[in-house]
Backbone as CSV, one residue per row, in Angstrom:
resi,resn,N_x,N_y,N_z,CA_x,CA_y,CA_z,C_x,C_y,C_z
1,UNK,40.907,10.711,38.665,41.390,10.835,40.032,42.793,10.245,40.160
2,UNK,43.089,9.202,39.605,44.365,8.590,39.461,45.256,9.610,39.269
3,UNK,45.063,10.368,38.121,46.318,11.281,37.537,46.535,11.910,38.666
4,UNK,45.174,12.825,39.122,45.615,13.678,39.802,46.206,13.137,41.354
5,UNK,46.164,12.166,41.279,47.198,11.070,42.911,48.652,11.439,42.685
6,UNK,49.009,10.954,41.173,50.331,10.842,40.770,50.278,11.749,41.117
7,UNK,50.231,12.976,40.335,50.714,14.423,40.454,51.017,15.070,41.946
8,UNK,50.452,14.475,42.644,50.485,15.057,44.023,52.186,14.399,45.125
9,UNK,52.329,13.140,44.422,53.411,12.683,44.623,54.905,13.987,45.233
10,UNK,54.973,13.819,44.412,56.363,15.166,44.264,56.384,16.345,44.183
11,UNK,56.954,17.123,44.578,57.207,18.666,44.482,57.319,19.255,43.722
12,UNK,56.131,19.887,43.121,56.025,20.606,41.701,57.482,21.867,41.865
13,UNK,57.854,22.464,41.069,59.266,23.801,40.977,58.565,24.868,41.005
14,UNK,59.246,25.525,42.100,58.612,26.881,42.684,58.447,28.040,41.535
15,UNK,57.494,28.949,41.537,57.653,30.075,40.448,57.596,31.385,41.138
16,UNK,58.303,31.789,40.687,57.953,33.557,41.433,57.630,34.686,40.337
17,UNK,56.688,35.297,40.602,56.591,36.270,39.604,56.601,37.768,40.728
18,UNK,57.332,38.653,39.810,57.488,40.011,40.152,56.722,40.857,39.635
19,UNK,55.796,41.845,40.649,55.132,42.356,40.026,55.373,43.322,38.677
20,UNK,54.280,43.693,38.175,54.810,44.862,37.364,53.774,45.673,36.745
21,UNK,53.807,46.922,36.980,52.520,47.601,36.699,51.476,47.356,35.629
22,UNK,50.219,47.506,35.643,49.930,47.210,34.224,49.875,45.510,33.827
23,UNK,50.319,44.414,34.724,50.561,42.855,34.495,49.362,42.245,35.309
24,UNK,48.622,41.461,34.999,47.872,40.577,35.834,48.897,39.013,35.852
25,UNK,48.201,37.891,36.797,48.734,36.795,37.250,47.396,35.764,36.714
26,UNK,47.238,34.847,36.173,46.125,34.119,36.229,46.133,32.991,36.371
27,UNK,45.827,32.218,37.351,45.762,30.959,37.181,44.347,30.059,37.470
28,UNK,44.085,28.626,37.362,43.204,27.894,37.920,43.790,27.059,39.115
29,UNK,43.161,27.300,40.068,43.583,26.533,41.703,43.185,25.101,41.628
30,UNK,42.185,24.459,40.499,41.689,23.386,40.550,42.000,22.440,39.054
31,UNK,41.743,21.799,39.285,41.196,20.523,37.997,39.867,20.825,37.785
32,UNK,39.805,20.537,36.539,38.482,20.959,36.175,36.971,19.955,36.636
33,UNK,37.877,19.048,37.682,36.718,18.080,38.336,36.748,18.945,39.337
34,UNK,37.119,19.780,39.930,37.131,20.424,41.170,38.447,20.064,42.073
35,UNK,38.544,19.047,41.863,40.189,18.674,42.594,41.255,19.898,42.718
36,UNK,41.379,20.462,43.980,42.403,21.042,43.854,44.025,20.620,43.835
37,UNK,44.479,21.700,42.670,45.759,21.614,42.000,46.887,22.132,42.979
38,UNK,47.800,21.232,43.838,48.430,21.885,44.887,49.876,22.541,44.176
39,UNK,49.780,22.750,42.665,50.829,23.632,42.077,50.364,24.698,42.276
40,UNK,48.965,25.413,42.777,49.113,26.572,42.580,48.722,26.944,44.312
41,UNK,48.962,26.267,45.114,49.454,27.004,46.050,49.956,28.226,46.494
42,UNK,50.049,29.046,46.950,50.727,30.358,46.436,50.317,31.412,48.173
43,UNK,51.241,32.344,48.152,51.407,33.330,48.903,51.513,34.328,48.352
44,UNK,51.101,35.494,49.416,51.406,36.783,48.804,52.888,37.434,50.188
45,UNK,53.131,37.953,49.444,54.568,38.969,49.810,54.635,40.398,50.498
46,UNK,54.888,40.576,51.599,54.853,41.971,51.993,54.964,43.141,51.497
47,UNK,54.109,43.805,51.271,54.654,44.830,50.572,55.257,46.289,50.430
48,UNK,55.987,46.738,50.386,56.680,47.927,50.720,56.269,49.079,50.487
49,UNK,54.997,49.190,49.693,54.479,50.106,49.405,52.723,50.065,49.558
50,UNK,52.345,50.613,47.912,50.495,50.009,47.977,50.174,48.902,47.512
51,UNK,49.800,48.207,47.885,49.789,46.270,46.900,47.813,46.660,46.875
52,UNK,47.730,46.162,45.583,46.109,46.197,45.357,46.392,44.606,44.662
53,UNK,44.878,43.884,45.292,44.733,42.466,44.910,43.156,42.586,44.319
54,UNK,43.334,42.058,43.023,41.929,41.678,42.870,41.183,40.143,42.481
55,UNK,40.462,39.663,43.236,39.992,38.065,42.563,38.663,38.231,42.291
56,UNK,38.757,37.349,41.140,37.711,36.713,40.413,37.357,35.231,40.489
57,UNK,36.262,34.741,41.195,36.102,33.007,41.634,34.769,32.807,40.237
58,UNK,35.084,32.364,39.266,33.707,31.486,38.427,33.661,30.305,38.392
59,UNK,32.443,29.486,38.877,31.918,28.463,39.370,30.780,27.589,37.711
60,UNK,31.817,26.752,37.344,30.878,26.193,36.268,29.268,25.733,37.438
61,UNK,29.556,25.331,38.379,28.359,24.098,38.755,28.300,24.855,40.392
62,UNK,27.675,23.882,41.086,27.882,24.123,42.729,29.248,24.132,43.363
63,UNK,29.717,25.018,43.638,30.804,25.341,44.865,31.055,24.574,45.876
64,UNK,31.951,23.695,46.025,32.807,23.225,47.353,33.295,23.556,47.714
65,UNK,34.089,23.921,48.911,35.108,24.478,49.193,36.629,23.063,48.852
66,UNK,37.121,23.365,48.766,38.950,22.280,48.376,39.861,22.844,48.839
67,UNK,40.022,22.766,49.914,41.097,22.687,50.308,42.373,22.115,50.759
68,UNK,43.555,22.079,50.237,44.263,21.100,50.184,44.609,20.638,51.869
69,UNK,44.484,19.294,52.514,44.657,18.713,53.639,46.033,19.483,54.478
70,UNK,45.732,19.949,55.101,46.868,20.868,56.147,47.224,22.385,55.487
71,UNK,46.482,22.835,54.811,46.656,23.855,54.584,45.958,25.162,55.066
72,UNK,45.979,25.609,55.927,45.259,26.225,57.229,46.316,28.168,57.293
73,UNK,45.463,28.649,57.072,45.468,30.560,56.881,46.476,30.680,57.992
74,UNK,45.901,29.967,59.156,46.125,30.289,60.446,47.992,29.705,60.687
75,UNK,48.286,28.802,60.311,49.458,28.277,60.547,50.458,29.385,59.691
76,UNK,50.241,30.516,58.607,51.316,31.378,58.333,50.945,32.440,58.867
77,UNK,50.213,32.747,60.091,50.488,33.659,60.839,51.583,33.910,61.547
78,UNK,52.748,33.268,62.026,53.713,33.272,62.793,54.444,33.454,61.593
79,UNK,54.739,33.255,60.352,55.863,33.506,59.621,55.251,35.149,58.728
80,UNK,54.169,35.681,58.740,53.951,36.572,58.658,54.372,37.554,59.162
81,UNK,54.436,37.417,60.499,54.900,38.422,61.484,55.880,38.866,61.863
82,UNK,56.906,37.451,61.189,58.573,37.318,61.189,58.790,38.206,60.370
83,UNK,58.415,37.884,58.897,58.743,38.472,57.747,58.472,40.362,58.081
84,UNK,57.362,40.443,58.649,57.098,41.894,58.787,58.213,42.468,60.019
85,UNK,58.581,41.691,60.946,59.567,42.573,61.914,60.832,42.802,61.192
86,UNK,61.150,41.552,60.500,62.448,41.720,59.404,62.460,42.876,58.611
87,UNK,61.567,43.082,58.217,61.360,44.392,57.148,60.936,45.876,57.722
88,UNK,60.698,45.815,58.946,61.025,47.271,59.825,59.231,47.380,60.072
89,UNK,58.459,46.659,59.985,56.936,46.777,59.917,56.593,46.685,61.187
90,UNK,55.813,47.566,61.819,55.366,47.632,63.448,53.612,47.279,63.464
């Protein structure tokens, strides 16, 4: 639990990946104690065309939910909507 305190300290460096046909993305959202890992934080991007998402959740043990403290669906609704008027989206 310690480590994962430190780690939470500072601002992990942003990554962006671009899609590309044919490419998957994979990551783990957690520590393998269940602690979630707030490097993988992440958004998805408007998309200009067809965007297909697929997830896969495997659960060694019982399921918690972890969610990192203030991180709420509901609070990027307003920058959602920005981003979509910017981009000509009705």
């Amino acid at each position: 639990q310690q480590q994962h305190q430190h780690q939470h300290q500072h601002q992990p460096p942003q990554l962006t990946v671009r899609p590309k046909t044919g490419m998957a993305l994979l990551f783990f959202p957690s520590f393998r104690d269940g602690t979630p890992d707030i490097r993988t934080l992440h958004k998805g991007e408007v998309a200009l065309s067809q965007k297909m998402i697929a997830q896969v959740w495997v659960h060694e043990r019982e399921y918690r939910a972890g969610v990192p403290e203030g991180n709420r669906q509901e609070d990027a609704v307003e920058g959602v909507e920005r981003e979509r008027e910017r981009l000509g989206f009705r």
